[in-house]
Every structure is written in C-alpha cells, then in structure tokens.
N, C-alpha and C positions, 0 to 999 in steps of 0.2 A: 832752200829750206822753207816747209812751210810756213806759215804763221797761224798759230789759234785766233781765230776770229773773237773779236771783244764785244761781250754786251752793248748795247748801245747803252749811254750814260743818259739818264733821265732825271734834269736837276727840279728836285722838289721844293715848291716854294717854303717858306720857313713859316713856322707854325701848323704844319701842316697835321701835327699832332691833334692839335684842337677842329678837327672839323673831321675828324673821323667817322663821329657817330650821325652828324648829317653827311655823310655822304655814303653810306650804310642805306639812310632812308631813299637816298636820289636813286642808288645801284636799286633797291628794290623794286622803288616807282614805278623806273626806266624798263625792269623787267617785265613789270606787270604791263603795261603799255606796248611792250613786242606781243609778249605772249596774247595778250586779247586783240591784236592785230591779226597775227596771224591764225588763232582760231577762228576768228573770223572771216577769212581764204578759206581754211577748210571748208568752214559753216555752208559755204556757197558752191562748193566743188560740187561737179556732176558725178562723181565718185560717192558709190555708197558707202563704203568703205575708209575715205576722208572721211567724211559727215560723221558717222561712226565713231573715227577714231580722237575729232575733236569732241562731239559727247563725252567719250568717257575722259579725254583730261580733262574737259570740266566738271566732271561728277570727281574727279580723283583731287583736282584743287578745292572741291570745297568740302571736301571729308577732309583732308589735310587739315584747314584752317580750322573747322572745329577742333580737330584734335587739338590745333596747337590753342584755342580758345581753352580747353579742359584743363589740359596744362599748365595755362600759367594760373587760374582759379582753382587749382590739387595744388600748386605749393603756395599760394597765399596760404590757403587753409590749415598745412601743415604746417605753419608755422608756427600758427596756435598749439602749447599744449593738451593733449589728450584731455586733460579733466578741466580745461576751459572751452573745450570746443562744444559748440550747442550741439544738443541732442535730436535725434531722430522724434520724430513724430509717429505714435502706431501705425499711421496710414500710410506713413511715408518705408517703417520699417519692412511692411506687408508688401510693398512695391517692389523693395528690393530683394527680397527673398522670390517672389515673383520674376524678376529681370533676371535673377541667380538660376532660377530653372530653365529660363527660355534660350539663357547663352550658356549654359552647362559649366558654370564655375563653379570652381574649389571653391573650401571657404578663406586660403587664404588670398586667391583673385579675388572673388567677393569684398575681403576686408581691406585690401590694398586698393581696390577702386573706388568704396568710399569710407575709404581714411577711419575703419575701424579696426580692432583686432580681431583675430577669429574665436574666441572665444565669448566677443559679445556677437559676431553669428550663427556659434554653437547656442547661445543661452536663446537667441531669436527662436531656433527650431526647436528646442525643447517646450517652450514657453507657446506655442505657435498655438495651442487647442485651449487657451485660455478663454473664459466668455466672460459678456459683463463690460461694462463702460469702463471698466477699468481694465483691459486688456495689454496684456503689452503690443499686440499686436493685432489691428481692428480693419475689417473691410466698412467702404462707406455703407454707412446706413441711412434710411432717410429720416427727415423732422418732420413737424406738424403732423397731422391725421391722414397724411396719403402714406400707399403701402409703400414695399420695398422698392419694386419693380418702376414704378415713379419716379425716382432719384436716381435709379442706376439708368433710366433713358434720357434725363436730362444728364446725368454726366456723361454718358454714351456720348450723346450730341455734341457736348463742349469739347468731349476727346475728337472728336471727325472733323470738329469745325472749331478748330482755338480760337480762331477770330469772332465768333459770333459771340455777342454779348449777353446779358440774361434777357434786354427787355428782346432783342430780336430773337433770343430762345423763346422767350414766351409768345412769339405773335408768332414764328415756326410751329411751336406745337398748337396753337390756337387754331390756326387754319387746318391742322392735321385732325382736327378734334376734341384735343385736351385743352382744358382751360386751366391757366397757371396764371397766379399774380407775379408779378415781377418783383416783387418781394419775394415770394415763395421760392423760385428759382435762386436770387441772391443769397437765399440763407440756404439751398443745397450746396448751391458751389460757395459758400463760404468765400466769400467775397467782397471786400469794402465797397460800401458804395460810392458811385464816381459823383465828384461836386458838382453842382448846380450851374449852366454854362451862363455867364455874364450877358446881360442882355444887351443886343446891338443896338449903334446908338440910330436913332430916326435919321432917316433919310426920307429925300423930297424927292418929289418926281416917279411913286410907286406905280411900273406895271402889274396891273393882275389881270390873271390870266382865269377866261371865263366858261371857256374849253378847252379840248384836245385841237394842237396844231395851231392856239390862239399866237403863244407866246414860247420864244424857243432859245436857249440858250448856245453856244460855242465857246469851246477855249481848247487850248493847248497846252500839252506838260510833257517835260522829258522823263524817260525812264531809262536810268542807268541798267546795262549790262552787268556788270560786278557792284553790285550797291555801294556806288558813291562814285563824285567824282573830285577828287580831293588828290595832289599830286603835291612832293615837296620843294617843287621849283614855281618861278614865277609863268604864267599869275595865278600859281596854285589851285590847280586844276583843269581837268581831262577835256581836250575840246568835244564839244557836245553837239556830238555824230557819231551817225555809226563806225563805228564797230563799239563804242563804247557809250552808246545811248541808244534809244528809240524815239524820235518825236509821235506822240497818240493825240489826235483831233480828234473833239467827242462833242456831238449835238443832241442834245436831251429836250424832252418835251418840260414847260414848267407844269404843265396843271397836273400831268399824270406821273411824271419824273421819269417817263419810260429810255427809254434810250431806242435816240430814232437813227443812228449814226456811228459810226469809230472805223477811223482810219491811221494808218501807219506808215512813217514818214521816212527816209533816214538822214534828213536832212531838216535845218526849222525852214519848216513851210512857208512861200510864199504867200500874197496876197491870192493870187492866180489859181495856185492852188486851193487853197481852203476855199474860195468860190465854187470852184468844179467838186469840191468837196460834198460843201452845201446845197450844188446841183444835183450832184447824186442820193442825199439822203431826200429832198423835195420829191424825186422821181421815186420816190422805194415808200415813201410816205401818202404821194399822191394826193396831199393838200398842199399849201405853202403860207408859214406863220405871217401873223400882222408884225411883230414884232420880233426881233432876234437881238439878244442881251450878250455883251462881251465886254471883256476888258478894253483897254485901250493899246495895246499891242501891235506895234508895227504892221501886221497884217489885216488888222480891224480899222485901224486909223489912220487912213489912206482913201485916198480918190479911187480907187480902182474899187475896194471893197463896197463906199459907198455908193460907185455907181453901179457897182451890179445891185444892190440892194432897191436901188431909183428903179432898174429897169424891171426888176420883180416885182415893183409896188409895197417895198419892204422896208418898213423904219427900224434905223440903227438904234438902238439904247447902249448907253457904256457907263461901265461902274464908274464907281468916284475913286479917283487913286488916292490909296492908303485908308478906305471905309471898308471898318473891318465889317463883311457880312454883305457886301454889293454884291457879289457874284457867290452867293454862297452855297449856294444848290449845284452847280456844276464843278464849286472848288469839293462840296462833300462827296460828290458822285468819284473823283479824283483822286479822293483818300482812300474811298470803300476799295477800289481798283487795284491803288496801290496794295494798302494790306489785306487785301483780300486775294489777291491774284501774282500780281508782280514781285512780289517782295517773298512768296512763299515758293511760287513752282522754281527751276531752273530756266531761265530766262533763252531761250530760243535765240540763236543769230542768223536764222535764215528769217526773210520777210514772210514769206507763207507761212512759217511753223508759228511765228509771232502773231501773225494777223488772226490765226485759224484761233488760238489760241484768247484773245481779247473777244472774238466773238463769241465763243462760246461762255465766256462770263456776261456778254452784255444779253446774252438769254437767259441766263439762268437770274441772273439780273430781275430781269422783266418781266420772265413767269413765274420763278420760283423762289423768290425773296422777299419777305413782309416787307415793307416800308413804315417807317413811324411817324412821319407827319401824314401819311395816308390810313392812319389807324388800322396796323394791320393787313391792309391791301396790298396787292404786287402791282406794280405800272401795269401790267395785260391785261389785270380786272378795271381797274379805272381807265385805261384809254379805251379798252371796247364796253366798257357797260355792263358789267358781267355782274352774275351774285359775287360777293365775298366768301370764298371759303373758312374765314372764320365767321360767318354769320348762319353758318350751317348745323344742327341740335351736334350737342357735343356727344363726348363720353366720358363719364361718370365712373373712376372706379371706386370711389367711396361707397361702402354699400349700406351706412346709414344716413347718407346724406340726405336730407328732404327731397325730395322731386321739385317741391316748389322754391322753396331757398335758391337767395340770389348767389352767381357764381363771380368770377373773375371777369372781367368785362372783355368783348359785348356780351351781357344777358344772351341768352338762348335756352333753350327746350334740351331736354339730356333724348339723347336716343337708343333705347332700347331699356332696360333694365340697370337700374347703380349699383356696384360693385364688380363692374365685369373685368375682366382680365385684360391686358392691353399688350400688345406685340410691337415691338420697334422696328417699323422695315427704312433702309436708310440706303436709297441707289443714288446713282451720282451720275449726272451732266454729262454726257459724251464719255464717259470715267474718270473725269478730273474728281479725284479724293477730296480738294479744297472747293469742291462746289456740291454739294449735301443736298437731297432732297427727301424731305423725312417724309414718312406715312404711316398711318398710325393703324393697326388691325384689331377686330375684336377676334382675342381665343376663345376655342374652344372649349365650355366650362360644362356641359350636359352627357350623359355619355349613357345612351340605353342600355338595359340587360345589362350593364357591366362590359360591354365591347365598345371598341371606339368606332369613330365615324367608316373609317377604311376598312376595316373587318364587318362591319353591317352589310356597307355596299358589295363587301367580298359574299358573303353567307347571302344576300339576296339575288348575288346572279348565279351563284350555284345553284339555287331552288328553284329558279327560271329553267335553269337548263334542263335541270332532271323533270319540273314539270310537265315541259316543253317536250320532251324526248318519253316520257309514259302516256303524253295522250295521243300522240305518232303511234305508238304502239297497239295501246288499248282501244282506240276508238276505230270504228271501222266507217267508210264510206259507201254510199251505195247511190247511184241515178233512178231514174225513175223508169229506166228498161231493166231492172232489178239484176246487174250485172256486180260484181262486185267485187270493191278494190281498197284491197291492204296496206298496212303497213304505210299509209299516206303521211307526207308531212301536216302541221298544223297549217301552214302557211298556202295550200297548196288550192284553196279555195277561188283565187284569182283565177289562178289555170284552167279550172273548172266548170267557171260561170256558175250560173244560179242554180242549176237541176240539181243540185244535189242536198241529204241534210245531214246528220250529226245522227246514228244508231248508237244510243248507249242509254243507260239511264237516267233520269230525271236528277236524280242526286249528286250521281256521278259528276256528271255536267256540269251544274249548279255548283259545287263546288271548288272543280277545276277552277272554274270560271272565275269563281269569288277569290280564290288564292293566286291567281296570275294577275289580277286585275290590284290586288292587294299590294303583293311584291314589286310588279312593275310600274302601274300608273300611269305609262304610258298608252296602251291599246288596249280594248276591249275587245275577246271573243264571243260572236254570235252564236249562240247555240238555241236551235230549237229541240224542245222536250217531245 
C-alpha cells in the first residue's frame, strides 16, 4: 500500500513572529537585486527584441512605483476631513480641469483623483468664465510692466526644463535676447528665494588658472541604476558595479569650466585607467594642463598616477580631505550631471546607450548652457574666445521703454524697435527633452494692404506670371533681315544674341519694365524704345 508522502517538516526558529516585517524588506531587496541583474543580461543581449523587452520592464517598474508613490500620499490625505483639507489654488484648480480634458474624465474620476467631490467640479465649470483677480479659477498671468507672452515663456521654460533655476533662466534668455533680472523671473515663477551659500573657509596653496588647458581638474562618481543603493542586509548596500551602478570619469577645464572629457566605467577605475583616460582627453584636446586637481582617491594617490603625471611634465594638486569647497568646480559639474541628466532620463544598462547619452549632455553643456561664475557665458564662448551671445543688442518688448534706459545686466543696445512681439522656439540636443535650447524670434507685427506676408509673396508671383506671359504675347521680335518672329518667350534673348530689339511702344515698354522690375527685384529687362 502506498503511502502519502509528508511535507517535509521545516522547524522555525521561535520568535519568529517578530521579524516578519524585516524580512518583508530582505524578500523585497533580494528581488530587486535579481531582477536588476538580470535586466541587465538582457540590456547586453544581441537580441533586439531582449533589449526591447528589458526596456519596457523597466518603464513598467517605474510607472508601478509612482503609482504606488500616489497611493500612499491619496490615503494620507484622505485621512483628513473634507472641510479640513487645504484648498485648491485657482491656478491649481485651472490645471485640473485642464488634465480632466486631456485624460477624458468624468467628473466623478476627476473628484476621486484629487480627493474632491464632484459637485465642487461641477461648481469649477460653471464658475470657469469668471474674470478679475478674484477668479475662482485663473491662468498665470504676468507681473511688473512686461506683457503676457513674457511670463508664459519663462514658465514655458521652467515647464521643459524643471531643473533649471531662475538665475540660469535668466542668462538662457539673456543670450537668447531677452534681458530679465533674476528677480523678475523669481517673482513669475513665484518662488522663495534660495539662501545665501556659506562662504568657504580660506585655503592655502590657491591654483589659478590663467588660460584655457592651464589648470584641469578629474574625479570620479558613481551613478546608481535604480537611484540608490541602499539594501536591508549587512553592510547595507548594493555593491557598486554594474549592473547596479555606472562609475563616470570627468575632466573639466578650470578657467573655462568646459568639459574636455567623460568616460564610463563598470567597474571603480583603476589607477591605469584614468591615466589612459586622461591620455585620451590630452589627444582630443591637443594641449596638456600644467596642472591637474583631484582628490585624494586611491586612483590619484598613488605612484603610478604620479608618475605618469612626471612623465607628462604634470604637477599633481589634491584637495584637502574634509575642505568643504577644495574640489568644488568639478564636485558642482557632478551635481549639474546628476540632476540634470541621470536622475531625470531612464538610466540605460548598455555601455554605449549610457556613454552616448553623458555625451550629449557634456555638449549641450558646453555650447548650450549659461554658466554663472562665467556671467552668463557657455564653456565654448570662453575656451574659444568667441563674442558672448548675451552681449549681443537685445529685444525690447516693452513698447514704452526708453531706448536709452538702463536694462537687466549686461547693458546692451535694444535691436530693432521696443515693443515687438517675441516667439518662444525651444528644440532640443540630439532630442533629449531635459536638454532645451531656447531661441528667441521676432513676430511678425506689420502686415501691408491688410494681407500677410505669405499672401503678398502669393499675389506677387501671380503678377509676374501673367506679366511674364502678356509680354510673350504682345511684344513682337524682329532681326535686322526684317524676318519676323512671334509669339517669343521674354527670356529668349540669350538665344538670340544681339541682332535683335524690342518692337512695341515707348510706354508700353517703359511700363512693363517698371512693374516687373517693381514685383520682382530680382532682374531687370532691357528694352530699347
């Protein structure tokens, strides 16, 4: 007879009640830790279709997390009673009535998404044609003496670009044209001002750097794959390598703050390497610094570093450990990177998509990013010697502003007339959305007869044509063996050579002539009388 096979008996240790909820967190860690392993196989599969498929779990895990981010911040909220809960803002009410049309909800999805009833999103749409500062429901408008169109392009900008702050909105639009105090911007975007940064304490031993390629900085920083690396077992946290980091090497100019370098690791770099690092950015640069600034870093503070540094003719400098502000140009270069780049796109686990990817920030970087200790300058104007495009006559849509009245700084000359209309063109870096390059157009404000510009150009090559095609007609041609030939084109003169002249009348002529010459502006036809 058979026998029913028995569970196997699994004796759990006692208490095991109490460590449930840490080991909830291990089971999750643990998972997170397969699972970014092995999308990281995929990442590398010569299969487009892996590649592909690891994509989208990582676009599908990190819609998940917000969701579950929403969620537990919708029942905090709801916790609160209805008539303790803070109120909508007009601008904020306008948003959502707005987000209500673009995702085509009810009004009771509407009110169940943000934790109102639908009856105060009936009373929103009723209410919605209200005017006056007292609106219940208001689109932004602008302050001080600039028009509308002013403040919807600076919030345009802070919508494309969240990262970018007001004074670097205001040296973006400065070089674009528009001159804005950094004030001015603060009080569009309604925005505390940030406190005054503590000032660093003195240090001895200051390089300064007295051109481009004088003095050069290097360092290194990891970049988590899933931002962070934080794990609930010892020693609490993710080892830092790939698949769950990037090591980024970055060597920056000091005088110009250009970015002469960035490379990508998946490993923390050797001594050997960052040498051959720094060989290759020397060859791409085609100068090589007197000096090169680093921390103190296993890979800097070492015989091998120094002696490559000997055999280049290259003096090592290294921050002071624990001085806050030693290395502070290439730790800020570091931050700009992170939130500006890494921490916004989806983080790539192939090396090329990553690498492709840093580079195209350290151009957009270099061409297309004011800098504030360079007043306004991009690293590519200061290391080549270029004008400053914010030092170029601005534009003026104030239309009573003085011509000579001082503006936002730097001073400059207004170009063309005050008051003119201004156009927000805003394309982007290789297509990266978090890399903006703004350009500033003047509109169209003048419009002849009542027709615009495209209807002119329209009605003026219509009257060419028909010109064109009635003096083909009417004019007749003749040589000087008095033979005689019709119906000739205008144009047909070349063909002809010299023998020949123009039989019609003086007026006639004279006329054509002045109304073809008038419309086109480009040729003039000879005609003898």
């Amino acid at each position: 007879m058979l026998t029913k096979p028995q569970p196997p008996r699994i004796h759990l240790p006692k208490g095991w009640q109490d460590c449930v909820k840490l080991a909830v967190l291990h089971a999750i860690a643990l998972a997170h830790y397969a699972i970014v392993y092995a999308r990281a196989w995929a990442a590398d599969s010569i299969n487009a279709r892996v590649r592909l498929a690891a994509e989208n779990d990582q676009l599908n895990e990190r819609c998940a997390l917000l969701r579950e981010e929403l969620r537990i911040k919708d029942i905090r909220m709801a916790q609160i009673a209805p008539q303790r809960r803070p109120h909508y803002g007009p601008y904020e009410r306008m948003a959502i009535l707005e987000l209500r049309a673009a995702r085509g909800w009810s009004l009771k999805q509407t009110a169940d998404t943000f934790l109102v009833t639908p009856a105060t999103v009936t009373c929103w749409m009723t209410r919605i044609d209200e005017q006056g500062p007292d609106a219940l429901l208001q689109l932004r408008e602008p302050v001080n003496k600039f028009p509308d169109f002013v403040r919807y392009i600076v919030q345009r900008l802070k919508t494309l670009s969240p990262s970018m702050g007001k004074v670097k909105i205001a040296e973006t639009l400065c070089r674009a044209g528009l001159h804005l105090g950094t004030t001015t911007v603060g009080r569009i975007l309604k925005e505390e001002p940030q406190p005054a940064p503590e000032d660093a304490a003195p240090c001895t031993g200051v390089v300064t750097a007295k051109h481009p390629n004088h003095v050069w900085h290097v360092d290194l920083t990891a970049v988590a794959t899933s931002l962070g690396f934080w794990a609930p077992w010892l020693p609490f946290a993710l080892p830092q390598c790939w698949p769950f980091c990037w090591w980024v090497a970055v060597v920056i100019d000091h005088h110009s703050r250009r970015v002469l370098g960035i490379e990508t690791f998946r490993n923390n770099p050797t001594a050997v390497s960052v040498s051959r690092f720094l060989e290759c950015a020397i060859h791409t640069a085609s100068a090589t610094p007197k000096y090169i600034i680093s921390d103190k870093g296993q890979q800097f503070w070492c015989s091998v570093f120094k002696d490559w540094c000997d055999h280049h003719g290259i003096t090592p400098r290294f921050g002071a450990v624990g001085q806050h502000g030693s290395i502070a140009i290439i730790e800020r270069f570091i931050l700009t990177l992170k939130n500006g780049c890494t921490h916004i796109i989806l983080l790539p686990l192939r090396t090329g998509a990553f690498h492709q990817e840093l580079t195209c920030f350290a151009n957009w970087y270099n061409q297309s990013r004011p800098h504030s200790s360079l007043n306004g300058q991009t690293p590519h104007e200061v290391y080549h010697d270029l004008l400053p495009a914010c030092e170029r006559p601005r534009l003026e849509p104030r239309a009573r502003w003085p011509r000579s009245a001082p503006c936002a700084s730097p001073r400059v000359p207004v170009a063309g007339r005050c008051g003119t209309l201004i156009l927000l063109h805003v394309r982007y870096h290789s297509g990266r959305k978090h890399l903006p390059i703004v350009d500033l157009r003047r509109a169209a404000q003048s419009k002849r007869f009542g027709l615009s510009r495209h209807r002119r150009h329209l009605l003026a090559s219509i009257a060419f044509v028909v010109l064109r095609c009635q003096l083909g007609i009417l004019k007749q041609l003749h040589c000087e063996d008095g033979n005689l030939h019709r119906h000739r084109p205008v144009n047909c003169r070349a063909s002809m050579g010299a023998n020949f002249r123009w039989t019609t009348t003086p007026c006639f002529c004279q006329d054509y002539r002045e109304s073809i010459c008038r419309i086109c502006k480009k040729r003039t036809i000879q005609a003898d009388d």
